[in-house]
KEZA-148559 format. One line per 4 residues: number of its first residue (from 1); their letters; for each residue y, x, z of C-alpha. Coordinates in steps of 0.5 Angstrom, whole numbers, plus 2048, in hexadecimal, padded with zeros to 3 digits. Example, Ala and Ser with C-alpha at 12.3 -4.5 7.8 and 13.67 -1.06 7.14 Angstrom:
1 = AS = 7F7 819 810 ~ 7FE 81B 80E .
REM end
This chain:
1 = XXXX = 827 803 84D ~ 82D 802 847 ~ 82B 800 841 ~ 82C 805 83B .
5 = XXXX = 82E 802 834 ~ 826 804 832 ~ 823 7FF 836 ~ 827 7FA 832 .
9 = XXXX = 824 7FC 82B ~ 81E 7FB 82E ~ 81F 7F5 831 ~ 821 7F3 82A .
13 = XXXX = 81B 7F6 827 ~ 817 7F1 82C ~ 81A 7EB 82A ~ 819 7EB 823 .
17 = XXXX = 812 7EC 825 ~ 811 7F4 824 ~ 80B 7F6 829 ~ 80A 7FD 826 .
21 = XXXX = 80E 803 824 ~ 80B 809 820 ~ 80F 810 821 ~ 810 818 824 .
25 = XXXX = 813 819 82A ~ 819 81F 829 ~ 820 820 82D ~ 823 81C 828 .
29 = XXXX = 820 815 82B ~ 81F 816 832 ~ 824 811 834 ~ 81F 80C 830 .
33 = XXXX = 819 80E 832 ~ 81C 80C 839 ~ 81E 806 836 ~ 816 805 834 .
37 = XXXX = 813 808 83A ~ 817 802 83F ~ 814 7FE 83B ~ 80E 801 839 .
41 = XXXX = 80A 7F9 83C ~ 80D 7F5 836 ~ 80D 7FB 830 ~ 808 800 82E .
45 = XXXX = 80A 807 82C ~ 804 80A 829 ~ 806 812 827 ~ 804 815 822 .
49 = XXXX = 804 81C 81F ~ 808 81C 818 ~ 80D 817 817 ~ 80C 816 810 .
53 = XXXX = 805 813 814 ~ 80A 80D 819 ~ 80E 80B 812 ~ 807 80B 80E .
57 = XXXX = 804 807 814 ~ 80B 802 815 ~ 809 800 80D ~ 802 800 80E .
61 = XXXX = 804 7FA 814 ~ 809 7F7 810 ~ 804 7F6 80A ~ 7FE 7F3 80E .
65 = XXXX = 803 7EF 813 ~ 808 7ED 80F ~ 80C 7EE 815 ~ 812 7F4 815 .
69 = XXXX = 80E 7FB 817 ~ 813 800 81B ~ 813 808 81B ~ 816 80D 81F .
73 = XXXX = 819 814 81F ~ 81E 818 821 ~ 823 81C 81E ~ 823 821 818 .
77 = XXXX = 81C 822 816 ~ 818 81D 819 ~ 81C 818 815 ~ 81C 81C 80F .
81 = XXXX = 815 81B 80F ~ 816 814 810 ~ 817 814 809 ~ 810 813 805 .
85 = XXXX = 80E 80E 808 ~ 814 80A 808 ~ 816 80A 800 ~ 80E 807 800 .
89 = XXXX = 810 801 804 ~ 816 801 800 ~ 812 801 7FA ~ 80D 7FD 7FC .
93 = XXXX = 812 7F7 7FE ~ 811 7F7 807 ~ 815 7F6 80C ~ 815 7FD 811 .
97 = XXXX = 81B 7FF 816 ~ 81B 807 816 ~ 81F 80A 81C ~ 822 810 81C .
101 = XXXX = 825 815 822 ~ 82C 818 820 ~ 830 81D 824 ~ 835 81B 82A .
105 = XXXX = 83C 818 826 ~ 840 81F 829 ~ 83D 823 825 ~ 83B 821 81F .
109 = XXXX = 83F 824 819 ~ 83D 82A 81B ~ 838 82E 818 ~ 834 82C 81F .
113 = XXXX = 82C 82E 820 ~ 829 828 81C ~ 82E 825 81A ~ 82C 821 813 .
117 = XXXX = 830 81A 812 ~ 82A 815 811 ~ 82E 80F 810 ~ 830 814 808 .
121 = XXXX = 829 817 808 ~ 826 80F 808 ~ 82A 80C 803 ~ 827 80B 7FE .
125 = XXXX = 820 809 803 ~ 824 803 807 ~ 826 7FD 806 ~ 82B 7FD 80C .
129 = XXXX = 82C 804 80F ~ 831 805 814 ~ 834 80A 819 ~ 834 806 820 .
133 = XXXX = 83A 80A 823 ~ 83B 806 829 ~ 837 803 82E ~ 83B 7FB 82D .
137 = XXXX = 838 7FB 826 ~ 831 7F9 829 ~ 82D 7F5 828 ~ 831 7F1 822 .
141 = XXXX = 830 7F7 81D ~ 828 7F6 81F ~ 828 7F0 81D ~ 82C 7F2 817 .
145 = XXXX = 827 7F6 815 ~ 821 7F3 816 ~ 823 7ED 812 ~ 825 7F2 80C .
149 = XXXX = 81E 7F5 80C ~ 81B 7ED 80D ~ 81F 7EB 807 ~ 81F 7F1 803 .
153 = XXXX = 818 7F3 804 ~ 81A 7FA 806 ~ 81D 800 80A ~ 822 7FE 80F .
157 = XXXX = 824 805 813 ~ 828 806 81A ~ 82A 80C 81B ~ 82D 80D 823 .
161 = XXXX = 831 813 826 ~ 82D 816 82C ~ 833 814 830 ~ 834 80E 82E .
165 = XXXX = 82C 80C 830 ~ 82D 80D 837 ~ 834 80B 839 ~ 834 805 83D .
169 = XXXX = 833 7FF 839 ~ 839 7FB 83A ~ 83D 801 838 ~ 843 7FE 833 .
173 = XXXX = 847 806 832 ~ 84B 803 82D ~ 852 7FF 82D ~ 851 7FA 828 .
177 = XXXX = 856 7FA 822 ~ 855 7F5 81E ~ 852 7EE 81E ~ 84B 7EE 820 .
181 = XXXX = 846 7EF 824 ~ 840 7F3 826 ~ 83A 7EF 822 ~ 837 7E9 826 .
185 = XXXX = 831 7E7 822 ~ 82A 7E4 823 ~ 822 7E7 822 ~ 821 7E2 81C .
189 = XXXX = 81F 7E3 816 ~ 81E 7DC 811 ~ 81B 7DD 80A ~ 81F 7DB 804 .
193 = XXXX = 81C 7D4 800 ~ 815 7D6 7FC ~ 814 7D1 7F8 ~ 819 7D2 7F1 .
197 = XXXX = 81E 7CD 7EE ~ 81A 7C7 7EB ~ 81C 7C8 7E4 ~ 819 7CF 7E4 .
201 = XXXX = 813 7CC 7E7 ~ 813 7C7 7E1 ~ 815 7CD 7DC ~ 80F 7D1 7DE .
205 = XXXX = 80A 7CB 7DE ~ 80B 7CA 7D6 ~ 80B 7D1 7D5 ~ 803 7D2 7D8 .
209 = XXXX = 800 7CB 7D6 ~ 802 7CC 7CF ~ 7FE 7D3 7D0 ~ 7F7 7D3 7CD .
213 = XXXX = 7F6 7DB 7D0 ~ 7F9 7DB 7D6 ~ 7F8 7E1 7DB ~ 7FB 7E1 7E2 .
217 = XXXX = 7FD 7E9 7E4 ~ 7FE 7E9 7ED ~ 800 7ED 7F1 ~ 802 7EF 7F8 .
221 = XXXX = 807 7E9 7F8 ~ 801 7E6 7F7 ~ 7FD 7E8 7FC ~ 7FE 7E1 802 .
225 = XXXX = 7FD 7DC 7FC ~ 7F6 7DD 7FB ~ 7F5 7D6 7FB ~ 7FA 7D5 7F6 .
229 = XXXX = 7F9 7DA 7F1 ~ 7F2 7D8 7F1 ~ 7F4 7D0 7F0 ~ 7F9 7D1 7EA .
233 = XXXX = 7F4 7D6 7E7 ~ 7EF 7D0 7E7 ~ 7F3 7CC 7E4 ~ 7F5 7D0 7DE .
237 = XXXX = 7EE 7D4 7DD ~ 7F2 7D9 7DE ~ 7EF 7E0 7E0 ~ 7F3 7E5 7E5 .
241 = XXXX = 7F4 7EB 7E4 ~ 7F6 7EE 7EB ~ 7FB 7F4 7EC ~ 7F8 7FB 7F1 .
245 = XXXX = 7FC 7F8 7F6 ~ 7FB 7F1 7F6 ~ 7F3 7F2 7F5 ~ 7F2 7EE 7FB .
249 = XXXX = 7F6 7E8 7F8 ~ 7EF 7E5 7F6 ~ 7E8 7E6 7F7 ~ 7E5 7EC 7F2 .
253 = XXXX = 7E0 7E7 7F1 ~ 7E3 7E1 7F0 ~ 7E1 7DE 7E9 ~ 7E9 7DF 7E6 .
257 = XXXX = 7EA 7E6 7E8 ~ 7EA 7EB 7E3 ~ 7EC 7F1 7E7 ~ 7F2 7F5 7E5 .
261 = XXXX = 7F6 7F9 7E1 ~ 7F8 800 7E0 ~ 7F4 807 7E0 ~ 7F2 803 7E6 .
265 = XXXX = 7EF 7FD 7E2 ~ 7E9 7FA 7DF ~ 7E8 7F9 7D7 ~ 7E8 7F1 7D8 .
269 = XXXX = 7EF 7F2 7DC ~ 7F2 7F6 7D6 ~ 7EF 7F1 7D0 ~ 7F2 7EB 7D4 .
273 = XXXX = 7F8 7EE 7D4 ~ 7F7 7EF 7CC ~ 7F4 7E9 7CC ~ 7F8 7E3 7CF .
277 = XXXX = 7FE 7DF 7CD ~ 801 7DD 7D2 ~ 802 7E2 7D9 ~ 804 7DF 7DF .
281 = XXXX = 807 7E4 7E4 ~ 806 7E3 7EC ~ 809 7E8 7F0 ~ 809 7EF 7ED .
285 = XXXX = 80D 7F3 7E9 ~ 808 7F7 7E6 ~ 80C 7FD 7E4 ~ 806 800 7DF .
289 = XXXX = 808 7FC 7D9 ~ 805 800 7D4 ~ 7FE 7FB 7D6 ~ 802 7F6 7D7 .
293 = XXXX = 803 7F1 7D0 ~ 807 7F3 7CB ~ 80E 7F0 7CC ~ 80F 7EA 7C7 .
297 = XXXX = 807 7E8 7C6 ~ 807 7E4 7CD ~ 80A 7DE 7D0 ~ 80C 7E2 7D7 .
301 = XXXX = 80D 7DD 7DD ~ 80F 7E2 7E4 ~ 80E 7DF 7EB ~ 812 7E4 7EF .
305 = XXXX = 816 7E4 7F5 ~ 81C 7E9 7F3 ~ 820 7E6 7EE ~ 821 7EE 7EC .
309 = XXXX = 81A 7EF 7EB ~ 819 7E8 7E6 ~ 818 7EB 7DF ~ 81A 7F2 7E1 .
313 = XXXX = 811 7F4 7DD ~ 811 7F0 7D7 ~ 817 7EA 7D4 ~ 815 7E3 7D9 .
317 = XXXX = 817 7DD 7D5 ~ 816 7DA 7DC ~ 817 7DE 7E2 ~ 816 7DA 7E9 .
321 = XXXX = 81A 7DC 7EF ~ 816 7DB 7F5 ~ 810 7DC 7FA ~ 808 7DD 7F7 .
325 = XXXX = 806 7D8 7FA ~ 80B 7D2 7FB ~ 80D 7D4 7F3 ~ 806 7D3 7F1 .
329 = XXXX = 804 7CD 7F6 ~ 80A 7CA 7F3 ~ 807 7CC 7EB ~ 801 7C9 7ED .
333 = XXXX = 802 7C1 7EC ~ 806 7C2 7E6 ~ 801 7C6 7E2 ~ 7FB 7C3 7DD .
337 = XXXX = 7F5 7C4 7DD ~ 7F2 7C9 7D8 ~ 7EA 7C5 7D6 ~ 7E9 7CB 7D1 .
341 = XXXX = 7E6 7D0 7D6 ~ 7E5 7D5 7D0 ~ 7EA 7DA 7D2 ~ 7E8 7DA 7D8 .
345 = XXXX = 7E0 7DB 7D8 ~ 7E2 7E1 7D2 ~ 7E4 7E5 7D8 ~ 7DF 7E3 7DD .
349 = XXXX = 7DA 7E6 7D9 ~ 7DD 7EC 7D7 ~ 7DE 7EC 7DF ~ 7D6 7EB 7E0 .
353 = XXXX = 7D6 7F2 7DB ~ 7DB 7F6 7DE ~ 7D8 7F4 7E5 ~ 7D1 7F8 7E2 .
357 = XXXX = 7D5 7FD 7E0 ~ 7D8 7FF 7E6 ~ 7D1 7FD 7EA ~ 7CE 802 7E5 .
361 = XXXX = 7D3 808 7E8 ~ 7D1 806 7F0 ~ 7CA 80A 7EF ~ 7C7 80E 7F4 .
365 = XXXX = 7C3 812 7F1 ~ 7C8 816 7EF ~ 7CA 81D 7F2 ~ 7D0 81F 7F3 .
369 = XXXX = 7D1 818 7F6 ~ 7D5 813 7F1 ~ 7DB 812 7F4 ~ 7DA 80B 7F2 .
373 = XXXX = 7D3 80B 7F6 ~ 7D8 80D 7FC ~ 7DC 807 7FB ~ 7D7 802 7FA .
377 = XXXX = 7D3 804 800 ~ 7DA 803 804 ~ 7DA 7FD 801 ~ 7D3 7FA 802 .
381 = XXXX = 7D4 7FB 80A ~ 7DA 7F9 80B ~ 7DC 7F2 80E ~ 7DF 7EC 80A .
385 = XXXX = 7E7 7ED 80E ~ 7E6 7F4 80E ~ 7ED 7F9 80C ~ 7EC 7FE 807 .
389 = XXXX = 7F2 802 807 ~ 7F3 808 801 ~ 7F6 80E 7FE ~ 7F9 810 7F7 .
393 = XXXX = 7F5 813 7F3 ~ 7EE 812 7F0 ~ 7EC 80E 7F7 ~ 7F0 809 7F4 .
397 = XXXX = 7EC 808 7ED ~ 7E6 809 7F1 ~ 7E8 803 7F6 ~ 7EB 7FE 7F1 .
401 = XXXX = 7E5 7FE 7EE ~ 7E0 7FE 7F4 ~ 7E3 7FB 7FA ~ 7E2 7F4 7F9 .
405 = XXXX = 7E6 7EF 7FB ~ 7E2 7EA 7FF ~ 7E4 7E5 805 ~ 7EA 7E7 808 .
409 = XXXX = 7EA 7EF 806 ~ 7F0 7F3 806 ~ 7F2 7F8 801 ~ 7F9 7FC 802 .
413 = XXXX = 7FB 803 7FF ~ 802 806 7FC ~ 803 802 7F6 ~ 809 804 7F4 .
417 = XXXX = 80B 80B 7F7 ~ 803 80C 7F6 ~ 803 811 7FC ~ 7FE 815 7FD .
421 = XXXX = 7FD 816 805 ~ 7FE 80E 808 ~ 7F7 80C 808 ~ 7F5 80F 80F .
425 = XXXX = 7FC 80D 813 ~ 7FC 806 80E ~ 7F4 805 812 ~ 7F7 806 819 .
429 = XXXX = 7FD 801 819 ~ 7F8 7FC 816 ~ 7F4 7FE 81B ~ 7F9 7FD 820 .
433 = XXXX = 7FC 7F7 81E ~ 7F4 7F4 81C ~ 7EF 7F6 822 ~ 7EB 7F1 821 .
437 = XXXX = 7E9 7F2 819 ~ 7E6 7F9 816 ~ 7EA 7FE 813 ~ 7E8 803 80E .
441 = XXXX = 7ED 808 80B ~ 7EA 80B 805 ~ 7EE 812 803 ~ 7EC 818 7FE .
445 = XXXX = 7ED 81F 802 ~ 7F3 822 7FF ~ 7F6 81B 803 ~ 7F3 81B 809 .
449 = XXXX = 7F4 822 80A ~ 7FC 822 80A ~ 7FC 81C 80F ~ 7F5 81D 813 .
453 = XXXX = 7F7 81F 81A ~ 7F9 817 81A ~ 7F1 816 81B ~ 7F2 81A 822 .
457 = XXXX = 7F8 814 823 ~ 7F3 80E 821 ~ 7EE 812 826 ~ 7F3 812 82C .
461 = XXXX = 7F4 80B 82B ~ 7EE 80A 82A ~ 7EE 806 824 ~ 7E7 804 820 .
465 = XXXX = 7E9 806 819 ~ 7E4 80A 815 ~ 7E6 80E 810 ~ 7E2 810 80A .
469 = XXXX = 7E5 816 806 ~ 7E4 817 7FE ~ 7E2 81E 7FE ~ 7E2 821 7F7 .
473 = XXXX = 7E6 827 7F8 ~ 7EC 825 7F4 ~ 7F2 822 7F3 ~ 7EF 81E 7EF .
477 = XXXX = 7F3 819 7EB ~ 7F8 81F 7E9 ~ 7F2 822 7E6 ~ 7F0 81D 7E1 .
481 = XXXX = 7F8 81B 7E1 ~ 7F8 822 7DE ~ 7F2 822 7D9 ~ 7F5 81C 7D7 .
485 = XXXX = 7FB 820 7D4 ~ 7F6 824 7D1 ~ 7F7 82A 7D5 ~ 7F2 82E 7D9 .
489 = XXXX = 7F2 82C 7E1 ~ 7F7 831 7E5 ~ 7F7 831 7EC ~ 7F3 82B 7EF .
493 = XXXX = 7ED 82E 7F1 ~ 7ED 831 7F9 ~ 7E8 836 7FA ~ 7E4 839 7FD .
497 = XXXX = 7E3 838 803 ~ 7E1 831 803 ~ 7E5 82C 807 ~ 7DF 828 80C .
501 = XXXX = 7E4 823 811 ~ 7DF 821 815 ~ 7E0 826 81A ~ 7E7 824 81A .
505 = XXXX = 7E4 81D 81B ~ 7DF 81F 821 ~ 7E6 824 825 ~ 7EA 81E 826 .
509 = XXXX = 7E4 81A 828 ~ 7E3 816 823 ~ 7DC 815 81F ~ 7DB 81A 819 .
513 = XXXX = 7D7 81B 814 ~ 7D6 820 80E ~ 7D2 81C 808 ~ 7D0 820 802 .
517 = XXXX = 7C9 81C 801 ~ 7C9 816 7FC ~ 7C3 814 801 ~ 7C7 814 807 .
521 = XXXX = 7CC 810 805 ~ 7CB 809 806 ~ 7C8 80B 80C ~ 7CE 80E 80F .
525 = XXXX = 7D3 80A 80D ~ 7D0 805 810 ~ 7D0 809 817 ~ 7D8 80B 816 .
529 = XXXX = 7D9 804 816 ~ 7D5 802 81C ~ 7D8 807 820 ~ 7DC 804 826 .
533 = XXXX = 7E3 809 825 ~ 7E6 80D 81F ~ 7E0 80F 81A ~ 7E1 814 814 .
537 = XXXX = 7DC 816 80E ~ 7DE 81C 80A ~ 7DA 81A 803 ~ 7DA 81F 7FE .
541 = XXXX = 7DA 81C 7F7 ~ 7D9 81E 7EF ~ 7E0 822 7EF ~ 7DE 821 7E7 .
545 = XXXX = 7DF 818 7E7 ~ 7E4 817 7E3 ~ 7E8 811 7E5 ~ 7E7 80E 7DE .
549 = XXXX = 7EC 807 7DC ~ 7E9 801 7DB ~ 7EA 802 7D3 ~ 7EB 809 7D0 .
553 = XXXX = 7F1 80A 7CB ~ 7F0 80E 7C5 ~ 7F6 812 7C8 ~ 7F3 813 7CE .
557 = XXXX = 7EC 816 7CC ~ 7F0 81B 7C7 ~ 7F3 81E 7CC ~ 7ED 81E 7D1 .
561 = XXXX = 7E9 822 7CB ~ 7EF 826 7CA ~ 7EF 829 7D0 ~ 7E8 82B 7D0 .
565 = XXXX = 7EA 82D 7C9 ~ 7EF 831 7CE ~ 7EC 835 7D3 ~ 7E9 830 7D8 .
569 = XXXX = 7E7 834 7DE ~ 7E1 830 7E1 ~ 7DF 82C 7DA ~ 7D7 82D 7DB .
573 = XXXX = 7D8 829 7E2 ~ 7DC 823 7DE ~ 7D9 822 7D8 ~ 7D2 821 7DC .
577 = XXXX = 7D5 81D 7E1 ~ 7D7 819 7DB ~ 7D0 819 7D8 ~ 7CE 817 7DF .
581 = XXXX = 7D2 810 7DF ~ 7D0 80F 7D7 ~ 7C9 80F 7DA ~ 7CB 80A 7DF .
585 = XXXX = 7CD 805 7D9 ~ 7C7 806 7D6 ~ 7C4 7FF 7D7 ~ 7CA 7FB 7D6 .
REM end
């Protein structure tokens, strides 16, 4: 059989170690699919039903792997809809190659069915982005573009004429005019040199011994220097607060963790950051920088890996240039140890209080169900190195503070796109990629509604995820982001009738149970995790919790009663809720 040009991209695909690609079929692609198909035994295509799901779970591999996650879809629609979740690996920093489908070269400039110029729809999306207009240009071009996506930390796009995917593989149609050739490259990738310049290092050392208040702020850039952060935390008493993304960096209940910051944070994380002299900065560009310290009040040392990034939050007296580990292995030896533990036993306590106050909201006497409750019960039965994966919205706050980092659990959800929707896709490609470990996607409704025929997906392939749904009826976090504004909510609740998942669940074959019982709770949380394929528990939740921030600004509570002032629509329901959480505290 005469080999097409699309069996050389996949080839390429298999040796840089690729062995799964997300997509939709469509005309488009037909030549690569048979590209896939004769080598179906070395690389796995798993079918979707929407490609903003492949892209979402291209990501979701990238993120818990490390390795390049890839995704497929043909012309016009199928990669526009691409788009999504390929701006959150853009803005999360992964490695991802999206290849699209175009019309045959004769007929493109022509108004043709579908014809869409991915190459200029992608261009603000891709760090490497190119028309593959003939045959000879692979597999060069994809080893150019996986090598940008690795050293960029972002979206490379291939996008291929549908007559150049099955023309003969040693097809040169061309005359060749100038001095070059067809790109004749290698599948290999070499990370630049982690460790920073030695005078920055030294730099850096000064700065943090001559702190009395050091903090340490980690993020995702963090998350495989556990080991490190913790080291150079001891060494300096200083306590860590951890970015939503880097939850994971250290255990939650490490005696130097203090949570976050943000409207997603914890009180001690937002005193710390009143509190300390010195900040060091380790893998995060943290973009909120309203909770960040007021510039000028701090000594700031950056850890940070792109030289763009350093100091982009906050003026960094010393910015270090290299990787989270090697840098801070690197830091360690120069650093002196603080014998003073007074700062750091400060935020341990405050830490035992906030723990309390967050034990006290996980109460399973209250009916409706306290979102809080749900997330603990997930939290108590899930294993040491299980996954969690999140959507946008309310469910982050819930899980950023009642999904503890224990062993070697897992925490990833849309940092910096902050889309609703990935949690599901994010779980099957985790899944996918890491059979032997649980995965649990925790999703509110008006997420999982947009992307839910993907349970039929997991289903098919039968992948063991469980999925827990966060059912209060809402778009919750644009309910309370409106009251914040002092406005009356508008447009955020769904109805009648009520949405029950658990049929959708139990159609695909999959476990599926509605819970609306406190009491049952724990109990079928417990079975959803047990079941041997996917599982789905639709819990309805108190749609009246408000994500309520670590410390509550003044402006922020005028705003809050103005909108009651204002006409607040369901004010009784919440003011009770309210009451109900002060209750909860009382005995602390």
């Amino acid at each position: 059989m005469t080999q097409i040009a699309s069996e050389v991209l996949i080839q390429r695909l298999i040796a840089w170690g690729v062995d799964t690609v997300y997509g939709l079929p469509g005309d488009g692609i037909n030549g690569i699919m048979e590209g896939l198909r004769r080598h179906a035994d070395r690389i796995k295509f798993v079918l979707v039903h929407h490609e903003e799901a492949a892209a979402f779970m291209a990501v979701g591999h990238a993120k818990s792997t490390g390795r390049i996650g890839v995704c497929l879809a043909t012309s016009g629609p199928g990669g526009i809809h691409l788009l999504n979740g390929l701006y959150d690996a853009k803005l999360d920093h992964q490695p991802v190659l999206a290849i699209t489908g175009m019309q045959e070269t004769s007929v493109l400039g022509t108004a043709y069915q579908q014809e869409v110029r991915l190459d200029q729809v992608f261009a603000d999306v891709a760090e490497y982005n190119l028309v593959v207009d003939n045959p000879a240009q692979l597999p060069g071009v994809v080893d150019l573009a996986i090598r940008t996506a690795y050293a960029r930390r972002g979206v490379a796009h291939l996008t291929v004429p549908n007559d150049v995917q099955v023309a003969d593989a040693d097809a040169d149609p061309y005359q060749h005019m100038g001095p070059g050739a067809p790109p004749r490259t290698a599948p290999i990738y070499l990370a630049p040199p982690g460790v920073p310049r030695a005078e920055d290092l030294r730099a850096a050392a000064e700065v943090l011994d001559a702190g009395e208040r050091v903090a340490i702020l980690a993020g995702a850039g963090a998350l495989h220097a556990r080991r490190e952060v913790l080291a150079v935390a001891d060494v300096l008493g200083a306590p860590v607060i951890k970015t939503l993304p880097g939850k994971a960096v250290i255990p939650d209940d490490s005696p130097y963790a203090v949570g976050g910051i943000g409207l997603l944070g914890t009180r001690p994380g937002e005193d710390l950051v009143e509190d300390c002299d010195t900040l060091l900065m380790v893998g995060t560009n943290f973009p909120y920088t309203k909770h960040l310290p007021e510039p000028g009040k701090v000594r700031v040392v950056q850890l940070e890996a792109d030289p763009a990034r350093a100091g982009a939050r906050l003026p960094t007296e010393v910015p270090m240039i290299g990787d989270a580990k090697e840098g801070l292995a690197a830091l360690l030896p120069l650093l002196t140890r603080k014998h003073d533990r007074g700062h750091l036993e400060k935020y341990q306590k405050a830490m035992d209080g906030w723990r309390r106050r967050m034990a006290d909201l996980e109460s399973p006497g209250r009916d409706p169900i306290a979102p809080q409750y749900l997330v603990a019960c997930v939290d108590r039965a899930a294993s040491d190195d299980a996954i969690l994966t999140c959507d946008s919205g309310t469910i982050a706050t819930w899980a950023a503070r009642h999904w503890t980092i224990r062993g070697d659990r897992g925490f990833y959800l849309s940092g910096n796109l902050a889309s609703m929707a990935p949690g599901l896709p994010y779980a099957i490609a985790m899944q996918h990629a890491h059979p032997d470990r649980q995965v649990i996607a925790f999703v509110g409704d008006g997420g999982f509604a947009m992307l839910m025929a993907e349970f039929l997906t997991a289903a098919r392939y039968g992948l063991p995820i469980t999925v827990v749904v966060n059912n209060n009826g809402s778009l919750g976090q644009i309910l309370w982001e409106q009251m914040v504004l002092g406005f009356p909510e508008h447009g955020v609740r769904f109805g009648a009738p009520a949405s029950d998942f658990s049929g959708w669940a139990r159609s695909c074959g999959g476990y599926g149970r509605k819970v609306t019982d406190p009491g049952e709770l724990a109990g079928a949380v417990a079975e959803a995790l047990a079941h041997p394929g996917p599982a789905l528990l639709d819990v309805d939740v108190d749609p009246n919790e408000p994500p309520m921030p670590g410390k509550v600004e003044y402006q922020q509570a005028k705003k809050f009663a103005q909108a009651f002032l204002r006409g607040q629509p369901n004010k009784a329901a919440i003011a009770t809720t309210l009451f109900k959480d002060r209750i909860s505290h009382l005995g602390h």
